[in-house]
SERO-4910 file (N, C-alpha, C, O; in steps of 0.05 Angstrom, whole numbers):
BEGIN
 pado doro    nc1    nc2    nc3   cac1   cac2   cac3    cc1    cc2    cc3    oc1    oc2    oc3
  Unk    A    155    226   -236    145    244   -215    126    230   -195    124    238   -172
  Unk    A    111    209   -205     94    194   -189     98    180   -164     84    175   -144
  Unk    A    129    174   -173    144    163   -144    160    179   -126    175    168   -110
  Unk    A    159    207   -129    170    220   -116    156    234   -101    139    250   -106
  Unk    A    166    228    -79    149    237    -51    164    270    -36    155    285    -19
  Unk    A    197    269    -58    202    296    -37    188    331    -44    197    352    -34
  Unk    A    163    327    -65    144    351    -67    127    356    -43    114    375    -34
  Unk    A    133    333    -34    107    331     -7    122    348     16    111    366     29
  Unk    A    153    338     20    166    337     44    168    365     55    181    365     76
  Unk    A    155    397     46    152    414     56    128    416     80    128    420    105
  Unk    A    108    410     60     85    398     82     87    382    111     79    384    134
  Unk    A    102    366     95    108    344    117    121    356    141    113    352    164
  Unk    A    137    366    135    160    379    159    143    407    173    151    414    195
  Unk    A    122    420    163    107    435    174     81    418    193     67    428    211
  Unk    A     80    397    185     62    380    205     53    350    194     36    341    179
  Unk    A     73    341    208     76    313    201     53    289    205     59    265    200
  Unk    A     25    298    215     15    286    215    -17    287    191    -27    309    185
  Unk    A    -28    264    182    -50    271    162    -77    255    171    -78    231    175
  Unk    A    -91    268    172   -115    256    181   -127    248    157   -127    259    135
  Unk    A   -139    220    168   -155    196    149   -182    206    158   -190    204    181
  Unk    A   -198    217    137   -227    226    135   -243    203    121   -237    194     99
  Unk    A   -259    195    135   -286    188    119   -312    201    123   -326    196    143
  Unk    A   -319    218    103   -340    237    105   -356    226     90   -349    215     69
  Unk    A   -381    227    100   -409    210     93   -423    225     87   -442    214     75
  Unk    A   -425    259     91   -442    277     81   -425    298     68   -413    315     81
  Unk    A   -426    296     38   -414    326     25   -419    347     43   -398    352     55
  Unk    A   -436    361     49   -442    382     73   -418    390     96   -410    412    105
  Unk    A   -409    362    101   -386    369    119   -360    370    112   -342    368    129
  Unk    A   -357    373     83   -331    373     67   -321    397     75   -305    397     93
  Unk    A   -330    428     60   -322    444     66   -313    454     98   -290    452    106
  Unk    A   -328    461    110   -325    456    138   -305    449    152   -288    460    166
  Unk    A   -309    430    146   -282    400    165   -255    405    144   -231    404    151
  Unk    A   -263    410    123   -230    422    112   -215    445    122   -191    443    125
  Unk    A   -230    468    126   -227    487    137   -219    501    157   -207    522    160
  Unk    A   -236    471    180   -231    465    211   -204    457    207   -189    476    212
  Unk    A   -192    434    199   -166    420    198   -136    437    185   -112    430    188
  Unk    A   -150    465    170   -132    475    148   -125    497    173   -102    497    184
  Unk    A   -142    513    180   -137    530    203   -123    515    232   -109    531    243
  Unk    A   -124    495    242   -112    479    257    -79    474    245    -64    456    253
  Unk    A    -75    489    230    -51    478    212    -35    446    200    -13    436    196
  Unk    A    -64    439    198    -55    403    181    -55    418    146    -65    439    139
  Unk    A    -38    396    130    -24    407    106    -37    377     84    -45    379     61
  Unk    A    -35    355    100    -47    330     77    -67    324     98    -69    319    122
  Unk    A    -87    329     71   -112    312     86   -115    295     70   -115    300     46
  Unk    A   -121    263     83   -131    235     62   -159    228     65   -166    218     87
  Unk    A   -179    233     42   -210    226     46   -204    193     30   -192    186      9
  Unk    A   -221    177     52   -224    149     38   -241    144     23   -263    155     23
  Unk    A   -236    131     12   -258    117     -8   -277     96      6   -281     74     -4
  Unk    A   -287    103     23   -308     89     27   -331     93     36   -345     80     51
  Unk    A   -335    116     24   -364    130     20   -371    135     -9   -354    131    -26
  Unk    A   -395    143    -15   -407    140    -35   -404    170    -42   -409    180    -64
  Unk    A   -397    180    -24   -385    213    -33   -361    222    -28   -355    245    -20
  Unk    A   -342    198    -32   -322    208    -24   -305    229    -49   -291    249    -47
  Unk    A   -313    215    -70   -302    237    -99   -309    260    -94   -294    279    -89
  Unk    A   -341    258    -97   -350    296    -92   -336    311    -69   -329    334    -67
  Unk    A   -335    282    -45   -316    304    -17   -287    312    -23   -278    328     -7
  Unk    A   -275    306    -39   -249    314    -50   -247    337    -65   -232    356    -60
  Unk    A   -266    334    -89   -274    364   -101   -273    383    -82   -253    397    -79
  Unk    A   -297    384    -64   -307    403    -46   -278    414    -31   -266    435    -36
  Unk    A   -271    396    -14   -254    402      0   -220    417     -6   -203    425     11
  Unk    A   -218    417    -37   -198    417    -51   -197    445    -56   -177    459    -55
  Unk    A   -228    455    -64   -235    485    -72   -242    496    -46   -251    518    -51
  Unk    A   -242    491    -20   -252    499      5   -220    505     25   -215    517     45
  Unk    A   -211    493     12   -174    499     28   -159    487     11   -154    463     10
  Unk    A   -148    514    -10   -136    523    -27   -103    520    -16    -84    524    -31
  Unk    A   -101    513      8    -78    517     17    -66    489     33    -43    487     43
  Unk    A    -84    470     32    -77    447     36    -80    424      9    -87    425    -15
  Unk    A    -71    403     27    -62    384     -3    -83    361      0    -77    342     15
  Unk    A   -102    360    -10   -126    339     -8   -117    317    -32   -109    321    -55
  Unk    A   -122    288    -15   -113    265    -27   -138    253    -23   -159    265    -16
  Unk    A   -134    215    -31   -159    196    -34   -142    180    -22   -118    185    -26
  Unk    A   -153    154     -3   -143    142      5   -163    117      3   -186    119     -6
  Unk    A   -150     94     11   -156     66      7   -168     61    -19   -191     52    -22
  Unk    A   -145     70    -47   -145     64    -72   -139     33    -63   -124     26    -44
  Unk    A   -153     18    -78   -152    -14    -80   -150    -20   -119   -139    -41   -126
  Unk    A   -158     -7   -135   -155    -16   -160   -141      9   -182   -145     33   -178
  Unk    A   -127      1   -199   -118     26   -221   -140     50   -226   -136     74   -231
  Unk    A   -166     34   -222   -191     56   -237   -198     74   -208   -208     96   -207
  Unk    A   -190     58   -186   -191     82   -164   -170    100   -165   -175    122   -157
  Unk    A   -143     94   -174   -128    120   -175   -137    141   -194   -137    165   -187
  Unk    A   -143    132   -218   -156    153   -237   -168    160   -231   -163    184   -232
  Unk    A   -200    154   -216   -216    168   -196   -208    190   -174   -221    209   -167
  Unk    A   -194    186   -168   -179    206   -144   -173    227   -162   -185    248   -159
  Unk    A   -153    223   -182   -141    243   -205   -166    263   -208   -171    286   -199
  Unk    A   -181    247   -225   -201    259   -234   -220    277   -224   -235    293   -235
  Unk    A   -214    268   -189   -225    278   -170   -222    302   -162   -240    315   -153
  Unk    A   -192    313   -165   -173    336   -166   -160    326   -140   -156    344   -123
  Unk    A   -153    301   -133   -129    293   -109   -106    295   -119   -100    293   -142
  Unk    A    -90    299    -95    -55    300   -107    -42    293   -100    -19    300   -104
  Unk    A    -53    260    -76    -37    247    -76    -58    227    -71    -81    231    -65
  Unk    A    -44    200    -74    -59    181    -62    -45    155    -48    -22    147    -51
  Unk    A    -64    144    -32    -64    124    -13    -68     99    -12    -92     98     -8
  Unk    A    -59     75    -12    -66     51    -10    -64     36      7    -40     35     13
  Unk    A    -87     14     27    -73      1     47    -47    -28     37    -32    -41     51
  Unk    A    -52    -27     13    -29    -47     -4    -16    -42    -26    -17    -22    -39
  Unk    A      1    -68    -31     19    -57    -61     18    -72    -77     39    -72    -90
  Unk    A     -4    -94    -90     -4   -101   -112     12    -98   -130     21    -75   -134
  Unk    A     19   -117   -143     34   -100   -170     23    -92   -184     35    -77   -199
  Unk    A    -13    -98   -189    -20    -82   -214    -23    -53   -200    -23    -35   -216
  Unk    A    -25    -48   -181    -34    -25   -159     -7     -7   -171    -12     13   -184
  Unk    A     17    -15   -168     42    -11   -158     56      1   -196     76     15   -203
  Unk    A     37    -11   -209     50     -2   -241     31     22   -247     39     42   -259
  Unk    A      0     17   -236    -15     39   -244     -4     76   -227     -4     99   -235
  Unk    A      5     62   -200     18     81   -186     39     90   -203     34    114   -208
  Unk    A     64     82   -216     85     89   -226     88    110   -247    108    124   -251
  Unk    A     54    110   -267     54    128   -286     28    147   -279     17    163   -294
  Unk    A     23    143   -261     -1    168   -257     13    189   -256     37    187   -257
  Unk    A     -2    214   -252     -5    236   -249     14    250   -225     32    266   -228
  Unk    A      2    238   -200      8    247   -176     19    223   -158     17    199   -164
  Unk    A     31    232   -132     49    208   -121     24    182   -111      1    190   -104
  Unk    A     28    164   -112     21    133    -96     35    134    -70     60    134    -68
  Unk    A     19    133    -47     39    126    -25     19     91    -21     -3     85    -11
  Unk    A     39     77    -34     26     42    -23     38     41     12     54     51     28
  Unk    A     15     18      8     13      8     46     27    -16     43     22    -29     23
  Unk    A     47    -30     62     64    -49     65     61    -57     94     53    -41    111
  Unk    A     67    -81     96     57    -91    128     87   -105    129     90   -116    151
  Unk    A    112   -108    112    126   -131    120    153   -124    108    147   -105     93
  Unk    A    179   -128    105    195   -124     85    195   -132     59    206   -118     42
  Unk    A    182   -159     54    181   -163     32    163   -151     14    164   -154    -10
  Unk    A    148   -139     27    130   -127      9    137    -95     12    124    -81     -4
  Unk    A    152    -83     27    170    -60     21    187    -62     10    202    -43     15
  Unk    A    198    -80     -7    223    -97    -20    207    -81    -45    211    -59    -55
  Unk    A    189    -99    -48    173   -100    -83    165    -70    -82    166    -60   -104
  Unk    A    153    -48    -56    153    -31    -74    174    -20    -81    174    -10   -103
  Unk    A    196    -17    -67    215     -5    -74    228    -13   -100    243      1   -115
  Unk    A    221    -35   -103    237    -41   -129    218    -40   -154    222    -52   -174
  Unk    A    195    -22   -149    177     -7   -165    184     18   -165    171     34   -178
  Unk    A    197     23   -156    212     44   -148    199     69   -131    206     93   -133
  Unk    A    182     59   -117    168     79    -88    197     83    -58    216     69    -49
  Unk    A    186    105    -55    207    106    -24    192    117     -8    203    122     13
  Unk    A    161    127    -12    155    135     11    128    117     14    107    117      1
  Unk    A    137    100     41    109     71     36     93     82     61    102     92     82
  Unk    A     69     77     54     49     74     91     49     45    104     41     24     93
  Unk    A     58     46    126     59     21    145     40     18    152     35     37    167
  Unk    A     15     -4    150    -12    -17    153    -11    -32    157      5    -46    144
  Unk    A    -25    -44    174    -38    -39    201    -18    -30    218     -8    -51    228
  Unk    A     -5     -9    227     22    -12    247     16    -22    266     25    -44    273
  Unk    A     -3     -7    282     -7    -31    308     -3    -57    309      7    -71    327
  Unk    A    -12    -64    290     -6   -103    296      9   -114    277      8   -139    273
  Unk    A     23    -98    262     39   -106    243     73   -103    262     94   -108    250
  Unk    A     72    -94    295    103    -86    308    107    -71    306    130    -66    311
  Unk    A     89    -47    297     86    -20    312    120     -4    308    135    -10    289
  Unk    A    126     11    324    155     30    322    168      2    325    177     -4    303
  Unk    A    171    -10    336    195    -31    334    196    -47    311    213    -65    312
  Unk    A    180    -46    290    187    -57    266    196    -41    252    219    -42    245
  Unk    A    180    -26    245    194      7    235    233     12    240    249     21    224
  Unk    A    237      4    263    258     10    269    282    -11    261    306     -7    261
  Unk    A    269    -35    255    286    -52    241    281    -52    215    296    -65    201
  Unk    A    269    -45    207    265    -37    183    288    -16    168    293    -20    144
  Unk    A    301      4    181    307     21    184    327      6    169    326      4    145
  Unk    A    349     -9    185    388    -12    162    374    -22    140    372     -5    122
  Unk    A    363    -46    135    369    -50    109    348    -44     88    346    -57     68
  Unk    A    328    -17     95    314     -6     78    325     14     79    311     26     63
  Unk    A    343     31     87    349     59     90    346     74     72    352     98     75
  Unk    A    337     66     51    331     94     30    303    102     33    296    126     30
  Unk    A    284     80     40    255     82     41    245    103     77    258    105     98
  Unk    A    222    112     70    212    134     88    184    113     92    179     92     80
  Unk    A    167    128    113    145    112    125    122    135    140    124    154    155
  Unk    A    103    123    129     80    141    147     60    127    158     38    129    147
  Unk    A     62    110    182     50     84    200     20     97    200     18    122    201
  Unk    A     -1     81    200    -16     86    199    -36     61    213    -31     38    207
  Unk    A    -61     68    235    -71     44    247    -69     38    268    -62     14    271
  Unk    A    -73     54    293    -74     47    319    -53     69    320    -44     67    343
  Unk    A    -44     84    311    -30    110    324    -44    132    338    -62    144    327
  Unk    A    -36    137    365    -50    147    375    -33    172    386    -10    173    379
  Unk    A    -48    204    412    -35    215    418    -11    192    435     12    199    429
  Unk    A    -12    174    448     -5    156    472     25    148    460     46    147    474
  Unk    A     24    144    434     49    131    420     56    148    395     66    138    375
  Unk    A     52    172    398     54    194    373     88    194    378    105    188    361
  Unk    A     91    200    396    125    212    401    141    185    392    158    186    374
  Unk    A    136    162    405    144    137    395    152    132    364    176    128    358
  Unk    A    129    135    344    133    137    318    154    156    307    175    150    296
  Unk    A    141    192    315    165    214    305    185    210    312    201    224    299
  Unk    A    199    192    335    223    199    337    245    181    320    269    185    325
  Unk    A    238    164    304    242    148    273    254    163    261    245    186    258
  Unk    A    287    156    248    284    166    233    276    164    205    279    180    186
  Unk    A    264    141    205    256    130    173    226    133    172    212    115    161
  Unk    A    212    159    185    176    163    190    180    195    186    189    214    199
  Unk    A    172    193    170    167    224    164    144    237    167    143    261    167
  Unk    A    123    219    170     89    229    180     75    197    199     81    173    202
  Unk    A     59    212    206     41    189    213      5    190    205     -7    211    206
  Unk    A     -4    174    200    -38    173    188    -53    170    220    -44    156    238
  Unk    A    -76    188    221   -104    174    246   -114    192    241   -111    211    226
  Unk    A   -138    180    265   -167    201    253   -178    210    279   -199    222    284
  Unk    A   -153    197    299   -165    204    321   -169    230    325   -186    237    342
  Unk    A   -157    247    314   -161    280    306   -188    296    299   -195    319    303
  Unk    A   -200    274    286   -230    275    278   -247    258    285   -259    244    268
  Unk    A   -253    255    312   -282    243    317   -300    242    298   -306    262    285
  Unk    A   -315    214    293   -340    216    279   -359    227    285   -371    241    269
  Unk    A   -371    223    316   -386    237    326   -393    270    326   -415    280    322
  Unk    A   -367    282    332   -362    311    322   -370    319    297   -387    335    291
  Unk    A   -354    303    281   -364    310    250   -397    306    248   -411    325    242
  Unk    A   -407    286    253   -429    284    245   -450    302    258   -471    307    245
  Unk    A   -445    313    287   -462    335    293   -451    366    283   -457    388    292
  Unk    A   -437    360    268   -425    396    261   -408    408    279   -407    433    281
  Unk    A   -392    393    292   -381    411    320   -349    419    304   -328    411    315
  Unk    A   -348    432    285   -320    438    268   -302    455    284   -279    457    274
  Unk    A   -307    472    311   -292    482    320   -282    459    344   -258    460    350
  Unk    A   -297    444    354   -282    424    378   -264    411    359   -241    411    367
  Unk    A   -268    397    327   -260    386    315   -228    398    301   -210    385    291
  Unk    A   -230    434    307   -206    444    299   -181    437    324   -159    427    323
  Unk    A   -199    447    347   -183    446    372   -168    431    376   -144    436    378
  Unk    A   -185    396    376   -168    374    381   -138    375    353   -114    367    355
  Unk    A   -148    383    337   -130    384    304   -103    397    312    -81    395    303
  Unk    A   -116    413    336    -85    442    336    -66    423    356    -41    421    353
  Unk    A    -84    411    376    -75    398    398    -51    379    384    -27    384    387
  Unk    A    -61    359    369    -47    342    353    -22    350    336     -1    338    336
  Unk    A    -29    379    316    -10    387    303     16    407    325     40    409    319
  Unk    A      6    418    347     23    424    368     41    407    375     65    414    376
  Unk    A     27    371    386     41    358    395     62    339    373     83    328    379
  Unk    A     49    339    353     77    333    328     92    353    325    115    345    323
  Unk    A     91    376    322    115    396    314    132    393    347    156    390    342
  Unk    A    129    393    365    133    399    394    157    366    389    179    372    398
  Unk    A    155    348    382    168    317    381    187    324    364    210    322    371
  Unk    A    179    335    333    194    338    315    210    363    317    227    366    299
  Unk    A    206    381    335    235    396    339    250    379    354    273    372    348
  Unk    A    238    373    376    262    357    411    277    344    386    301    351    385
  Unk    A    268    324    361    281    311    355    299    328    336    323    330    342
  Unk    A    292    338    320    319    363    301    339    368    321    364    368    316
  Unk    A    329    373    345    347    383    371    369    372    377    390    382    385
  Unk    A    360    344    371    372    326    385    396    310    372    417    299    380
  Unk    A    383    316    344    398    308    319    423    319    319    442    305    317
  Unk    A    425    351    322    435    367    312    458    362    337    482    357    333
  Unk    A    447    363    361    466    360    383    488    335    375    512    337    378
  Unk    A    474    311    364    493    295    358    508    293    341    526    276    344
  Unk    A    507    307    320    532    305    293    545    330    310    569    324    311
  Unk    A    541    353    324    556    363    325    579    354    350    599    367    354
***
């Protein structure tokens, strides 16, 4: 079950995009979950690189009951168990180690590892992952790697992450091997850190508008062509 990403794929298809949180004050856990849950986002990823990022997972987990709170930038086995422990239900890595990549295989809840290259979407897949995050996309070739990526990974799915912006959102969704995309441009730090959770929903709706708005044209478009 660890490697299976299609529990997620309801979410996903209701709004394909997941904002990367780093919250520095528990205080703004509830809140900013709430802001993002009402904006209609479905995976939220809190990083690990705060010293509250565990407790912000708790918080946020029992604060929107209705979204799917993960941990992200797991770097060691004892960070996935941390996340677990955390009450996350999914988690995130910007890499795929193999010891990363075995501890992923028997946890609890899915691993989505980060891959920058084929060969290292090779190894996870043959760990048997299919749904990888592309890290750094921006400078890793962006949608045009993604897109060659595409024939001879075709079983594997992708959620680019790293310089995705509104500017190149449509670019990514219209993939068909990207089923989400990761940013945070959704969440200003600044916002968060003065409490402004309703500008912070707004931009959220703006964003989840303009992914569902890409990901129909493209169903549209799909559909026009097999038929």
């Amino acid at each position: 079950m660890s490697t299976d990403w299609k529990s997620l794929a309801p979410a996903l298809e209701r709004c394909p995009v997941i904002p990367v949180l780093t919250v520095r004050d528990p205080a703004h856990a509830a809140p900013l979950a709430q802001a993002l849950a009402s904006a209609g986002m479905t995976l939220l990823e809190v990083t690990l690189r705060t010293d509250c990022a565990l407790e912000v997972i708790r918080i946020m987990t029992e604060a929107a009951p209705d979204t799917c709170v993960g941990g992200g930038t797991a770097l060691t086995p004892a960070d996935i168990d941390a996340i677990i422990d955390a009450g996350g239900r999914f988690i995130v890595s910007p890499g795929a180690p193999s010891e990363l990549l075995a501890a992923g295989a028997s946890a609890k809840v899915l691993l989505i590892p980060g891959v920058a290259t084929v060969t290292e979407a090779m190894a996870a897949r043959n760990a048997g992952f299919r749904f990888l995050k592309f890290f750094p996309a921006g400078t890793s070739g962006g949608a045009a790697a993604l897109k060659a990526f595409a024939a001879p990974l075709a079983d594997l799915v992708f959620c680019p992450t790293g310089g995705v912006n509104p500017e190149n959102l449509a670019e990514y969704l219209a993939l068909p091997n990207v089923v989400a995309v990761g940013g945070s441009w959704m969440v200003p730090d600044k916002l968060i850190k003065a409490g402004r959770f309703d500008d912070v929903r707004d931009i959220a709706t703006r964003a989840v508008e303009q992914a569902r708005s890409y990901n129909s044209a493209i169903r549209s478009s799909t559909r026009a062509n097999r038929s």
